[in-house]
DRENRO-486836 format. One record per residue: y, x, z of N, C-alpha, C in turn. Coordinates in Angstrom, 3 decimals, decimal comma, padded with zeros to 6 digits. Each point is the difference from the previous one (the first is absolute). Example, Ala and Ser with C-alpha at 12.3 -4.5 7.8 and 13.67 -1.06 7.14 Angstrom:
BEGIN
<<-005,690 013,190 007,800> <001,190 -000,890 000,000> <001,200 000,900 000,000>>
<<001,050 -000,350 -000,720> <001,190 000,820 000,060> <001,090 -000,770 000,730>>
This chain:
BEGIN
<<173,406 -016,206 -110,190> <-000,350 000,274 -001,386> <-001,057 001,084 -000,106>>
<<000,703 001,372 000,498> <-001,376 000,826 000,284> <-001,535 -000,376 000,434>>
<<000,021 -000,931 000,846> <-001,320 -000,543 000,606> <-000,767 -000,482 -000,879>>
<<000,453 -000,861 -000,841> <-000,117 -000,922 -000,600> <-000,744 000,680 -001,072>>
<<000,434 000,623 -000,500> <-000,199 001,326 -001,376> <-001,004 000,595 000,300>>
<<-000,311 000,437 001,890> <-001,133 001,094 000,424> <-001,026 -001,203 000,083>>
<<000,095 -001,261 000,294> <-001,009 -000,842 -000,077> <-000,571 -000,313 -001,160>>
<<000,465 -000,060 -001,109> <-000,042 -000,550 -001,166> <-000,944 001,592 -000,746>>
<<000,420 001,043 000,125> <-000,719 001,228 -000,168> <-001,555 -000,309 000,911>>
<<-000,223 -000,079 001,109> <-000,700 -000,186 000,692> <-001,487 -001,350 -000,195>>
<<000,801 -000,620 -000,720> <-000,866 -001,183 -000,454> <-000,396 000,525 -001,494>>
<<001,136 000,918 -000,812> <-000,998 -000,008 -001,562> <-000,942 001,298 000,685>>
<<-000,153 000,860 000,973> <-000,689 001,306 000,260> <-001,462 -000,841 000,382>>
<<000,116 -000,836 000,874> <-001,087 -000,997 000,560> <-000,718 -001,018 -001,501>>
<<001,227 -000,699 -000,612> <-001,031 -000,648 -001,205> <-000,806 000,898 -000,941>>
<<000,510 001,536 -000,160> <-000,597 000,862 -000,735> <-001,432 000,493 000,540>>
<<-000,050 000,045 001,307> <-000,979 000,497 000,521> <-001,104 -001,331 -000,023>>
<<000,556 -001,087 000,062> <-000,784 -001,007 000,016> <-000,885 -000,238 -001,648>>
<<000,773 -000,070 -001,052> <-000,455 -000,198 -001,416> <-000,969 001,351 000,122>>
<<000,343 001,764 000,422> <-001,016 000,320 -000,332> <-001,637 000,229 000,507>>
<<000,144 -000,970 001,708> <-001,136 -000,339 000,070> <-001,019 -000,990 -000,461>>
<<000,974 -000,933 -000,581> <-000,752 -000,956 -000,335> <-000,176 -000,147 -001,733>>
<<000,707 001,119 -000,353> <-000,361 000,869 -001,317> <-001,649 000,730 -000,183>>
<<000,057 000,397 001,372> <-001,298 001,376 000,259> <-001,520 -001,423 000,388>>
<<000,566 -000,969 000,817> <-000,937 -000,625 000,347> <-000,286 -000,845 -001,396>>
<<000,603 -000,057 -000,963> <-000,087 -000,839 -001,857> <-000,888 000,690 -000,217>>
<<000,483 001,365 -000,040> <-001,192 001,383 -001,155> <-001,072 000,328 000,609>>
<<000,154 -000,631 001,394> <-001,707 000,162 000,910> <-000,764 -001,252 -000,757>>
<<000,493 -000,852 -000,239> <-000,732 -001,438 000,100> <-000,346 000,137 -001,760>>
<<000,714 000,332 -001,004> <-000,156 000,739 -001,361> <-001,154 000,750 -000,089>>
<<-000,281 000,725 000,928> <-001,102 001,058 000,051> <-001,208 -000,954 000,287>>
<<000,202 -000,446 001,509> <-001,263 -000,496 000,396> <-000,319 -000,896 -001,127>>
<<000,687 -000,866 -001,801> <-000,479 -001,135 -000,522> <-000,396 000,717 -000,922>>
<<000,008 001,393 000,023> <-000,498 000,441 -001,559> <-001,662 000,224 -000,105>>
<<-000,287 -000,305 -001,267> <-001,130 -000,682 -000,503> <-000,763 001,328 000,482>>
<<-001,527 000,216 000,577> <-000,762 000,862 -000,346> <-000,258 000,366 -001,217>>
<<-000,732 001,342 -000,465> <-000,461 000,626 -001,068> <-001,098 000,463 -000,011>>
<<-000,475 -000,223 -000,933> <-001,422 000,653 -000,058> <000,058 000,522 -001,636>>
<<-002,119 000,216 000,107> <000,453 000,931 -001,529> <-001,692 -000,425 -000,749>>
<<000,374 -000,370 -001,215> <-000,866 -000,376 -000,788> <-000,624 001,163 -001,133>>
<<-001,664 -000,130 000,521> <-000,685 000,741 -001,220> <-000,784 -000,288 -000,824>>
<<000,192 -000,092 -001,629> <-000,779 -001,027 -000,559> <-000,744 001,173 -001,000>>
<<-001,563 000,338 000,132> <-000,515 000,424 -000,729> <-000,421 -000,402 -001,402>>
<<-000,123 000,539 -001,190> <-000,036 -000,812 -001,227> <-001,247 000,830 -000,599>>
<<-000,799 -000,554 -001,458> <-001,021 000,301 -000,521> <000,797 000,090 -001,462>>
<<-000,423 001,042 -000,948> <000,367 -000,382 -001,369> <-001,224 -000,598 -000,799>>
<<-000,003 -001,365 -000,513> <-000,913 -000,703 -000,670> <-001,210 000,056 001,290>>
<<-001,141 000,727 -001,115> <-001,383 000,035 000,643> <-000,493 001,317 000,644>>
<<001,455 000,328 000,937> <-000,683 001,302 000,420> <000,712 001,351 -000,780>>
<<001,024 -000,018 -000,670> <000,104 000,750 -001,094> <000,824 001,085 000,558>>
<<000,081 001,370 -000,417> <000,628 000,576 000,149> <001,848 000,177 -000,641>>
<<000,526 000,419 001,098> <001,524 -000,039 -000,467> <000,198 000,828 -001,180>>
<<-001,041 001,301 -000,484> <000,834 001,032 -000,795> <-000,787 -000,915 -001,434>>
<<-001,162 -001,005 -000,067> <-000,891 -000,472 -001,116> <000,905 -001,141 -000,262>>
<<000,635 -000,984 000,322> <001,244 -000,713 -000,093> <000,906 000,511 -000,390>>
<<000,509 001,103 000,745> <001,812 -000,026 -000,801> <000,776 -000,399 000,956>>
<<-000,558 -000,124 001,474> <001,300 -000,641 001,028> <000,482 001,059 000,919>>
<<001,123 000,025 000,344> <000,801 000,973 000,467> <000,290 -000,247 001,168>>
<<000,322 -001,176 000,192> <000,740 -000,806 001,337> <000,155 -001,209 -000,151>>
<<-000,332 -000,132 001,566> <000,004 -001,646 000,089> <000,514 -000,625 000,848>>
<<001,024 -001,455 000,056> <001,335 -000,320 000,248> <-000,770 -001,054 000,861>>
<<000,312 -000,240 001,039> <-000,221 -001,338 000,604> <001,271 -000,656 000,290>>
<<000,101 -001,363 -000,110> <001,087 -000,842 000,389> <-000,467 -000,923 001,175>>
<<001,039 -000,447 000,440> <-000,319 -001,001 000,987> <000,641 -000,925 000,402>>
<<-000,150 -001,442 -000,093> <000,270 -000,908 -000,236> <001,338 000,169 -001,331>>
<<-000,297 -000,123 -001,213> <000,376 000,144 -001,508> <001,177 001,215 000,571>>
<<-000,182 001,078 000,650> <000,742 001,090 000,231> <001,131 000,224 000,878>>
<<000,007 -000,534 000,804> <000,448 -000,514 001,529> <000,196 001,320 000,315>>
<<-001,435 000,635 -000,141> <-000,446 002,048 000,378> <-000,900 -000,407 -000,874>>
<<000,684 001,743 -000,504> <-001,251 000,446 -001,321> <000,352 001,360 000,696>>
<<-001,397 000,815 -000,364> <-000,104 001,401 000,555> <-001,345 000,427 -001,765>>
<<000,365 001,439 000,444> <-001,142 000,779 -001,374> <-000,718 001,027 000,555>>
<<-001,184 -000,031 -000,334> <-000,955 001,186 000,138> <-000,199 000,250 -000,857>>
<<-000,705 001,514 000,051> <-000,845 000,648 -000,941> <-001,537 -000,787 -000,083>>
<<-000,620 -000,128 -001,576> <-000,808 -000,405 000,304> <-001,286 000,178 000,694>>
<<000,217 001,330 -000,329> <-001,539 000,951 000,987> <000,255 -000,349 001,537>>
<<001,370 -000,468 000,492> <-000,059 -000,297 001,090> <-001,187 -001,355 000,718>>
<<-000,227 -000,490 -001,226> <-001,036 -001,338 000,310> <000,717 -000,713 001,001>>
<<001,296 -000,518 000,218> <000,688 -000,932 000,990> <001,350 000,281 -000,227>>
<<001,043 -001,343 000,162> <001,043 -000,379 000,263> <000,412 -000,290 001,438>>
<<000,601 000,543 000,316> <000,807 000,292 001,452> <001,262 -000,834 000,481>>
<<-000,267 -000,728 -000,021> <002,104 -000,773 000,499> <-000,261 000,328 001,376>>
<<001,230 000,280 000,305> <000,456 000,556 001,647> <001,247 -000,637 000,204>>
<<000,009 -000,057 001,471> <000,888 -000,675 000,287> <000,493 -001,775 -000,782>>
<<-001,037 -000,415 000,410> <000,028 -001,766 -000,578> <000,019 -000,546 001,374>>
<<001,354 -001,128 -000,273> <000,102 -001,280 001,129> <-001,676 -000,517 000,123>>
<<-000,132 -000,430 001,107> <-000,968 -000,659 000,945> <000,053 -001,671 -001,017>>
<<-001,162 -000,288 -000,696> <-000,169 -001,034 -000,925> <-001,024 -000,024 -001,064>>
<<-000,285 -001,028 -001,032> <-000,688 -000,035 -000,662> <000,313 000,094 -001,644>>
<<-000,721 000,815 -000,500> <000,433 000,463 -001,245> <-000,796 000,094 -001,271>>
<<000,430 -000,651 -001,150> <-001,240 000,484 -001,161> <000,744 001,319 -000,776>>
<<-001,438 000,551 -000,371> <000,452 001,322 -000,737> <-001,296 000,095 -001,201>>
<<000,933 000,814 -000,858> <-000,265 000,049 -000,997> <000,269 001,557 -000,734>>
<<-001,248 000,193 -000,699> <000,098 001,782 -000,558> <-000,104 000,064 -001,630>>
<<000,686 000,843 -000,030> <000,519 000,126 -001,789> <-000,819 001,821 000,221>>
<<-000,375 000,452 -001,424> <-000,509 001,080 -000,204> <001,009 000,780 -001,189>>
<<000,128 000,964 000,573> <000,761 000,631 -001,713> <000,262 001,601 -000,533>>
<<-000,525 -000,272 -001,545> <000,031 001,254 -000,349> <000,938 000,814 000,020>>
<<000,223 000,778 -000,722> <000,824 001,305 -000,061> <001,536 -000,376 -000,433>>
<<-000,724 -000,646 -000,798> <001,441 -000,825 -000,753> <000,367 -000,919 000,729>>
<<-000,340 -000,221 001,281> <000,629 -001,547 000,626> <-000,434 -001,162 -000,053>>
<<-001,116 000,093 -000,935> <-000,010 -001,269 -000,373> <-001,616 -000,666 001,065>>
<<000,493 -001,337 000,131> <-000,791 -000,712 000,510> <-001,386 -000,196 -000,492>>
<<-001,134 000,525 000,395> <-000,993 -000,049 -001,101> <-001,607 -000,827 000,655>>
<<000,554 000,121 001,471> <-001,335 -000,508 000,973> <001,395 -000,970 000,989>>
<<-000,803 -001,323 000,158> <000,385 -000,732 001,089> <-000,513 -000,795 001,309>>
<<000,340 -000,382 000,939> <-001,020 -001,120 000,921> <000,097 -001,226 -000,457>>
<<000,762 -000,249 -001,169> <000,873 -002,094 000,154> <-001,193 -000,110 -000,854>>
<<-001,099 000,306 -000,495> <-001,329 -001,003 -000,230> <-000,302 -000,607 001,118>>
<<-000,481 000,478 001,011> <-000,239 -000,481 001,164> <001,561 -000,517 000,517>>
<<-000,748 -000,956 001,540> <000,792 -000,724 000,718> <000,898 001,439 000,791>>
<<001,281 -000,526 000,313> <001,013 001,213 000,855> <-001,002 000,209 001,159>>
<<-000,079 001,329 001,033> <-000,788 000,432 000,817> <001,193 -000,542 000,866>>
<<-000,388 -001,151 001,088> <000,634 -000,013 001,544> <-000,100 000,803 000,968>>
<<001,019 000,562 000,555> <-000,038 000,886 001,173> <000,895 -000,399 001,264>>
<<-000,357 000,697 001,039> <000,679 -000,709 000,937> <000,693 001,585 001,065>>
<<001,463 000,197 -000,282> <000,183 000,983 000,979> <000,409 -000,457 001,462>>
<<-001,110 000,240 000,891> <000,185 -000,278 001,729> <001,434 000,564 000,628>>
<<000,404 001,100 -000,921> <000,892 001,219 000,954> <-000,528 000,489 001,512>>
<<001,170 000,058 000,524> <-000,069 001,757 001,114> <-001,019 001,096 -000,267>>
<<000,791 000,718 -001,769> <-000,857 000,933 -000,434> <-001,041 -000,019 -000,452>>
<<-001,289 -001,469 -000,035> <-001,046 000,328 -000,164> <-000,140 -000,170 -001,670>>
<<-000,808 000,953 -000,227> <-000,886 000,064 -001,490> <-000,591 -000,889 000,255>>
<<000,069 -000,869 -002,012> <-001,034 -000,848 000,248> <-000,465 000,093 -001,881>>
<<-001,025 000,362 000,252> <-000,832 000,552 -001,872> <-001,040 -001,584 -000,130>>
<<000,588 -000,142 -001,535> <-000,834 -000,709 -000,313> <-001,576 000,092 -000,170>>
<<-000,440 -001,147 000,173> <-001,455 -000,080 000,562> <-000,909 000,545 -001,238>>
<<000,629 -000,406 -001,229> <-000,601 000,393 -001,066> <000,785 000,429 -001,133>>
<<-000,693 001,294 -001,040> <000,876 000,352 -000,902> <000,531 -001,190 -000,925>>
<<001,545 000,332 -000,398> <000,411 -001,063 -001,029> <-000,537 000,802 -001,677>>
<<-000,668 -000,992 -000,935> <-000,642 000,501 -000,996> <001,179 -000,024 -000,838>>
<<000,013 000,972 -001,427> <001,493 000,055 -000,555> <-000,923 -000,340 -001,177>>
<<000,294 -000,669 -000,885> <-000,088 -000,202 -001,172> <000,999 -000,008 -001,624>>
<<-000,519 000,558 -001,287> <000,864 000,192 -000,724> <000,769 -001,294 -000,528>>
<<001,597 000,271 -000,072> <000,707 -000,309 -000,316> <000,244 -001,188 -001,504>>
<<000,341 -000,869 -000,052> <000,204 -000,218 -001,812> <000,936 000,475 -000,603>>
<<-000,131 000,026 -001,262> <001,206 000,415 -000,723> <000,738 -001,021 -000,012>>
<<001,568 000,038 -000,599> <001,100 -000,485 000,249> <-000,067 -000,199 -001,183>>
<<000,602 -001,425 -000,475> <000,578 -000,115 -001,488> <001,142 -001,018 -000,091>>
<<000,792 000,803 -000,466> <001,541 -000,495 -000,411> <000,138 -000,187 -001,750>>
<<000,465 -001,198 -000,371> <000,467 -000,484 -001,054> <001,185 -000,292 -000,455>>
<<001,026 000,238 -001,279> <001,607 -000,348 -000,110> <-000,272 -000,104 -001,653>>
<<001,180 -001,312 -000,137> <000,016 000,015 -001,489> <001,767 -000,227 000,124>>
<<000,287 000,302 -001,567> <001,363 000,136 -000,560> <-000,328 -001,443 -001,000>>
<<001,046 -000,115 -000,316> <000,731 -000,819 -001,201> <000,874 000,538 -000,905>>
<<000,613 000,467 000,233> <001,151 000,770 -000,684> <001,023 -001,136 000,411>>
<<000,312 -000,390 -001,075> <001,435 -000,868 -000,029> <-000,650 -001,718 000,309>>
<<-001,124 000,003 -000,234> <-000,589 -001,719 000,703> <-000,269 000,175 001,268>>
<<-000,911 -001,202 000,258> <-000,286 -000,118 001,432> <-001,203 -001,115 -000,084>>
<<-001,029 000,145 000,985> <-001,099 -000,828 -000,073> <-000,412 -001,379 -000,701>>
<<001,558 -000,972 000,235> <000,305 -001,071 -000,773> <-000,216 -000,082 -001,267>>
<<000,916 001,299 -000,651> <000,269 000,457 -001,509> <-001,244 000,156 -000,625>>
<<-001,209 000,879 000,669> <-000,704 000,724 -000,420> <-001,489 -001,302 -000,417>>
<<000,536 -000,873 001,244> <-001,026 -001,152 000,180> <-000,989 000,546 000,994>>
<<000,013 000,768 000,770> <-001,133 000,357 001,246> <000,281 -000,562 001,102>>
<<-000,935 -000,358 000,145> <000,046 -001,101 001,531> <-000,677 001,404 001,207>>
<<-001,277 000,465 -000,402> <-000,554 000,920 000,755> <-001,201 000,671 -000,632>>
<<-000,170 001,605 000,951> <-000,809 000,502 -000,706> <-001,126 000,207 001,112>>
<<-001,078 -000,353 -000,757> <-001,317 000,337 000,494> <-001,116 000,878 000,012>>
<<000,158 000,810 000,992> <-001,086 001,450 -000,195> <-001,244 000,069 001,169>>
<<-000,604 000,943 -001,419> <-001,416 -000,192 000,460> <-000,601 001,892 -000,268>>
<<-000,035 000,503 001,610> <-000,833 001,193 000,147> <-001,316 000,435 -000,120>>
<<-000,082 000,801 -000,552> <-001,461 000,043 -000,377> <-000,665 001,668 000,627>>
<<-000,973 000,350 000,188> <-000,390 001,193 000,123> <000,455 000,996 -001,153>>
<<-000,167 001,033 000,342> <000,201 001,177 -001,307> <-000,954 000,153 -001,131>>
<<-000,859 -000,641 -000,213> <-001,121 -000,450 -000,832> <000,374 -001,447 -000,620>>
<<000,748 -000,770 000,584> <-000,193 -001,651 -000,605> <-001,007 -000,398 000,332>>
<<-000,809 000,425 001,179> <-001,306 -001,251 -000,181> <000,492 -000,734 001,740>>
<<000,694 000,359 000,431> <000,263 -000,563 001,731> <001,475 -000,863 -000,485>>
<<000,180 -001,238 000,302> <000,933 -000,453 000,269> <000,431 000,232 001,563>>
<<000,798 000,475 000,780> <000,570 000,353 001,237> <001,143 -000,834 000,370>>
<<000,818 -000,469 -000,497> <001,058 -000,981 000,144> <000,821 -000,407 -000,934>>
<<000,189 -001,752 000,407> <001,132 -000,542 -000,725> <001,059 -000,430 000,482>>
<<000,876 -000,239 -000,518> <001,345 -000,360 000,506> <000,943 -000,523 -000,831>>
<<001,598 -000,839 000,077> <000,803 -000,617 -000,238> <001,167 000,708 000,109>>
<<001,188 000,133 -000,537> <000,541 000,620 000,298> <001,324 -000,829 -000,696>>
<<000,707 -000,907 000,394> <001,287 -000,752 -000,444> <000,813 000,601 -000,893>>
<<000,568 -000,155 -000,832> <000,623 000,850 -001,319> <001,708 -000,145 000,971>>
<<000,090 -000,948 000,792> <001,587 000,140 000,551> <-000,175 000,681 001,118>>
<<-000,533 000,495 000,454> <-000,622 000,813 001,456> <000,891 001,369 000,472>>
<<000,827 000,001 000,269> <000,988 001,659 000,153> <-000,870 000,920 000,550>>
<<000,428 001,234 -001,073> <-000,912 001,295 000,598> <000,788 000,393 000,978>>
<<-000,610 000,786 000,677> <000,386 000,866 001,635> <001,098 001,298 -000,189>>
<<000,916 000,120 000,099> <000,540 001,431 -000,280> <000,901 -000,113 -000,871>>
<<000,149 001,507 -000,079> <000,507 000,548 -001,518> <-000,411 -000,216 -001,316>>
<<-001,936 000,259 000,311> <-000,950 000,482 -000,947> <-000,255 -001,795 -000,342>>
<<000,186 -000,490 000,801> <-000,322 -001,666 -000,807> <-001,446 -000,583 -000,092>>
<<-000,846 000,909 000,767> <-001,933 -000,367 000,427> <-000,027 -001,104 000,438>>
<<-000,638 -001,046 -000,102> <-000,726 -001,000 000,934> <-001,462 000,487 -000,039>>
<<-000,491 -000,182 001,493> <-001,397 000,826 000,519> <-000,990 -001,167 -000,378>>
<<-001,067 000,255 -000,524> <-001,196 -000,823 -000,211> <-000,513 -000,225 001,825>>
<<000,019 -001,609 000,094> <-000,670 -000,330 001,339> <-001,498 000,241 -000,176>>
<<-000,268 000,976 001,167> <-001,852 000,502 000,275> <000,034 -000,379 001,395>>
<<-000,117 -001,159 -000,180> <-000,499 -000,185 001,761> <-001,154 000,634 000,757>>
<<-001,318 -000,279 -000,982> <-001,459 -000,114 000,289> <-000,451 002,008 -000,645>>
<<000,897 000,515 000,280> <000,241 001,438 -000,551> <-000,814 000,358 -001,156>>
<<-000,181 -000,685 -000,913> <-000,873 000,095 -001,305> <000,171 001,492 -000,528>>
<<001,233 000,454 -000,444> <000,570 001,191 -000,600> <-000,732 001,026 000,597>>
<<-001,301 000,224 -000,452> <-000,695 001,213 000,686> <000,726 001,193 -001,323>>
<<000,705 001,240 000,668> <000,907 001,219 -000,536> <-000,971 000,639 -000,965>>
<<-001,216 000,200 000,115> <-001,043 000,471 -000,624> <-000,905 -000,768 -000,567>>
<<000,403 -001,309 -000,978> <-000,461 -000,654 -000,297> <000,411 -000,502 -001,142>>
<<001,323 -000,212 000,454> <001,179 -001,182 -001,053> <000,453 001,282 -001,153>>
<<-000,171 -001,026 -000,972> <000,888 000,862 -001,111> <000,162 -000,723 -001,358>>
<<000,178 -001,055 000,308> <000,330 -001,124 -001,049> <000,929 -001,110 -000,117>>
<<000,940 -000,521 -000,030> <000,776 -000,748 000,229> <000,456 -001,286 -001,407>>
<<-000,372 -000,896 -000,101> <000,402 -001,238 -001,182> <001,173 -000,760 000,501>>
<<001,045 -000,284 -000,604> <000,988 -000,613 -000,034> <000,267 -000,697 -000,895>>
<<-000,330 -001,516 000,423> <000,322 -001,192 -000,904> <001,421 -000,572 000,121>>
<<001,010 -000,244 -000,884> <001,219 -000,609 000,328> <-000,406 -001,701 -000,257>>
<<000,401 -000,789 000,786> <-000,579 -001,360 -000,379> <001,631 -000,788 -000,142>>
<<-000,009 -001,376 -000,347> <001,360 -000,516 000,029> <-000,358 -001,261 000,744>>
<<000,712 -000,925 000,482> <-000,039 -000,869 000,574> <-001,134 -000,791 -000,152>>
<<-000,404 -000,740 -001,074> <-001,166 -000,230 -000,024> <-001,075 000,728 000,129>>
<<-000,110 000,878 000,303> <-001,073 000,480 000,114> <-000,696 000,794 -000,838>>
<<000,802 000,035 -001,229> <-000,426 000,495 -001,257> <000,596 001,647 000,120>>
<<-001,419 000,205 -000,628> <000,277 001,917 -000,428> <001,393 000,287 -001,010>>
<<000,783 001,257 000,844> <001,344 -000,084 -001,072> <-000,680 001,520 -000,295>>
<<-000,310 000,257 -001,609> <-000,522 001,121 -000,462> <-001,370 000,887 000,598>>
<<-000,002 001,000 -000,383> <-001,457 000,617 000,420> <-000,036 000,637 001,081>>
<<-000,572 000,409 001,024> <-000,015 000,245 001,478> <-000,093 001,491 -000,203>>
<<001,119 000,718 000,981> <000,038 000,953 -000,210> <-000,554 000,910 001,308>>
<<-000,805 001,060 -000,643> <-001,001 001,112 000,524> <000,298 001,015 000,524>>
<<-000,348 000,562 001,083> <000,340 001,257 000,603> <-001,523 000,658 000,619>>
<<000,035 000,895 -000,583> <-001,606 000,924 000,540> <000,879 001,278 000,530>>
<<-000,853 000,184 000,843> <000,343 001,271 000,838> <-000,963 000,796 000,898>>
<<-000,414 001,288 000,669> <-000,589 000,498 000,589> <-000,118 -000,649 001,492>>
<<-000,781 -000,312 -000,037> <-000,572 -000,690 001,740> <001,589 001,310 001,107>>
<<000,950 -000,707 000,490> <000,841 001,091 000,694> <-000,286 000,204 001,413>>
<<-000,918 -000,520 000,831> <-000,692 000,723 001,159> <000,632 -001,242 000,961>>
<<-000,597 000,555 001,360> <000,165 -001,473 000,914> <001,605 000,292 000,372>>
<<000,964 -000,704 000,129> <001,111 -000,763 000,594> <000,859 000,742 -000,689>>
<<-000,100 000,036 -001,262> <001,325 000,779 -001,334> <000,092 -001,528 -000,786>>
<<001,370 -000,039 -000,258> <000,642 -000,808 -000,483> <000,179 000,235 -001,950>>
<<-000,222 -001,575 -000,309> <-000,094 -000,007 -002,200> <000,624 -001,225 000,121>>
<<001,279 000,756 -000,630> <001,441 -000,586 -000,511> <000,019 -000,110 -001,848>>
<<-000,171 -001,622 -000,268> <-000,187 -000,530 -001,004> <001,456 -000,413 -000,507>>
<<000,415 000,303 -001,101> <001,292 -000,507 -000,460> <-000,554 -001,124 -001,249>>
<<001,219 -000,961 -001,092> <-000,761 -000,848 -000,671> <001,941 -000,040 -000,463>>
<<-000,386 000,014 -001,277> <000,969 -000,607 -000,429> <000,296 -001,068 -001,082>>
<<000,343 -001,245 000,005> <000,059 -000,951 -000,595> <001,047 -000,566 -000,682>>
<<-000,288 -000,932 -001,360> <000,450 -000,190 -000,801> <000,039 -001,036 -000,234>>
<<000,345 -001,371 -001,273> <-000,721 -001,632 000,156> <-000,644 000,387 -000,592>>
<<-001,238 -000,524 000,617> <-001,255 000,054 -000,654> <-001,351 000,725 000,371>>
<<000,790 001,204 000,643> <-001,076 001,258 000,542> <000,589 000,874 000,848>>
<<-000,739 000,868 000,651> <-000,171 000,879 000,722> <-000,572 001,146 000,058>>
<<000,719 001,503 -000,132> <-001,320 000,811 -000,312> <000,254 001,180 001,301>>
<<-000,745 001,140 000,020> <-000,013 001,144 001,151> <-000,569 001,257 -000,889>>
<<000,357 001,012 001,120> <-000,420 001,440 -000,639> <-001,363 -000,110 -000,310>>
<<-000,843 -000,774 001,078> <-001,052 -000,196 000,124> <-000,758 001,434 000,661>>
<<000,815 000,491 001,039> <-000,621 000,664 001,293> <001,713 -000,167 000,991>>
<<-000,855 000,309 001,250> <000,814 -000,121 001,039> <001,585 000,890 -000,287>>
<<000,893 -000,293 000,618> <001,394 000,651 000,482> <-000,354 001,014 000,885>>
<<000,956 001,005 -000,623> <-000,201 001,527 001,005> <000,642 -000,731 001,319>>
<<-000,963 000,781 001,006> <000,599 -000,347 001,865> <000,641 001,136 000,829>>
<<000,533 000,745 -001,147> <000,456 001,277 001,089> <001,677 -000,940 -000,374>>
């Protein structure tokens, strides 16, 4: 019985020693598969050459591949730095922003900049500066009913049309479904700017037609004028409707 017991001790002392070599030889083979690193530097331009303090930009954010790694510089630094990036290929992309945070210069006019990190440490700077350009403004729209609803009111959809801060530039139109759910709390649906029309220092006019299924105008289109609000600041339009019509303060919703 004793023997038996000292053997049986003897074999778990031996399987232990065995699992933790072939434990140590796992975390060798772990090591040897891990990815190289290298480190990406992407120099940027504001507009045409412009200076950071004549803009308003503070810092500037690069992402990479839609933020995979995002890193921030200062902008006087003139470059974005990612360190330590897997060995691969990557698009990146630079946002500019003022004091307030806000996004006001971007790269997504242009195509994403491709980069390629080699790793074992090496720097690799893009060949050419990425140009930043200003931002559009943002515009969000919400209407109420009170106690109806689009059906009641007879609105099928409303159709708006941006204009410069003068009225003489039409800048964009758009559709906007009267059954369409706003986003949130606040209840916004965002005006689609694909083709970034919404120049921030430009826009300051907004027409809102309510139409009904046919196609027909439901009451008089309601107006919002406002101060041109600068590149990539957001004008939050409210509308509230009735059968028959639709009216507004006729300037934007406070954004604080």
């Amino acid at each position: 019985m004793s023997r038996s017991r000292r053997l049986t001790c003897m074999d778990m002392v031996t399987w232990l020693a065995l699992v933790f070599v072939l434990g140590s030889s796992l975390t060798g083979c772990e090591k040897e598969d891990d990815p190289s690193f290298g480190t990406l530097v992407v120099p940027f331009e504001l507009g045409n050459r412009r200076t950071c303090e004549s803009i308003g930009v503070e810092r500037v954010r690069g992402e990479l591949d839609d933020g995979m790694f995002v890193d921030e510089a200062s902008c006087e630094a003139g470059e974005v730095r990612f360190s330590q990036v897997p060995a691969g290929s990557y698009r990146a992309r630079l946002f500019a922003l003022d004091d307030d945070d806000v996004e006001i210069m971007d790269s997504l006019r242009d195509r994403d900049v491709l980069m390629n990190v080699v790793g074992d440490g090496t720097t690799v700077v893009a060949d050419r500066p990425v140009k930043l350009t200003a931002t559009p403004a943002h515009l969000f729209v919400r209407w109420t009913f009170g106690f109806g609803s689009c059906k009641s009111s007879g609105i099928d959809l409303f159709t708006l049309g941006v204009w410069r801060s003068d009225g003489s530039e039409l800048m964009l139109t758009a559709d906007l479904d009267c059954r369409q759910d706003g986003e949130g709390s606040e209840g916004y649906r965002e005006v689609p700017d694909p083709d970034r029309a919404l120049a921030g220092d430009q826009v300051g006019e907004v027409a809102i037609q309510p139409l009904d299924r046919s196609g027909l105008e439901v009451g008089e289109p309601v107006t919002f004028d406002f101060p041109a609000p600068g590149a990539g600041r957001d004008i939050k339009l409210s509308l509230e409707c009735e059968e028959g019509a639709c009216t507004g303060l006729g300037y934007p919703d406070p954004t604080w």
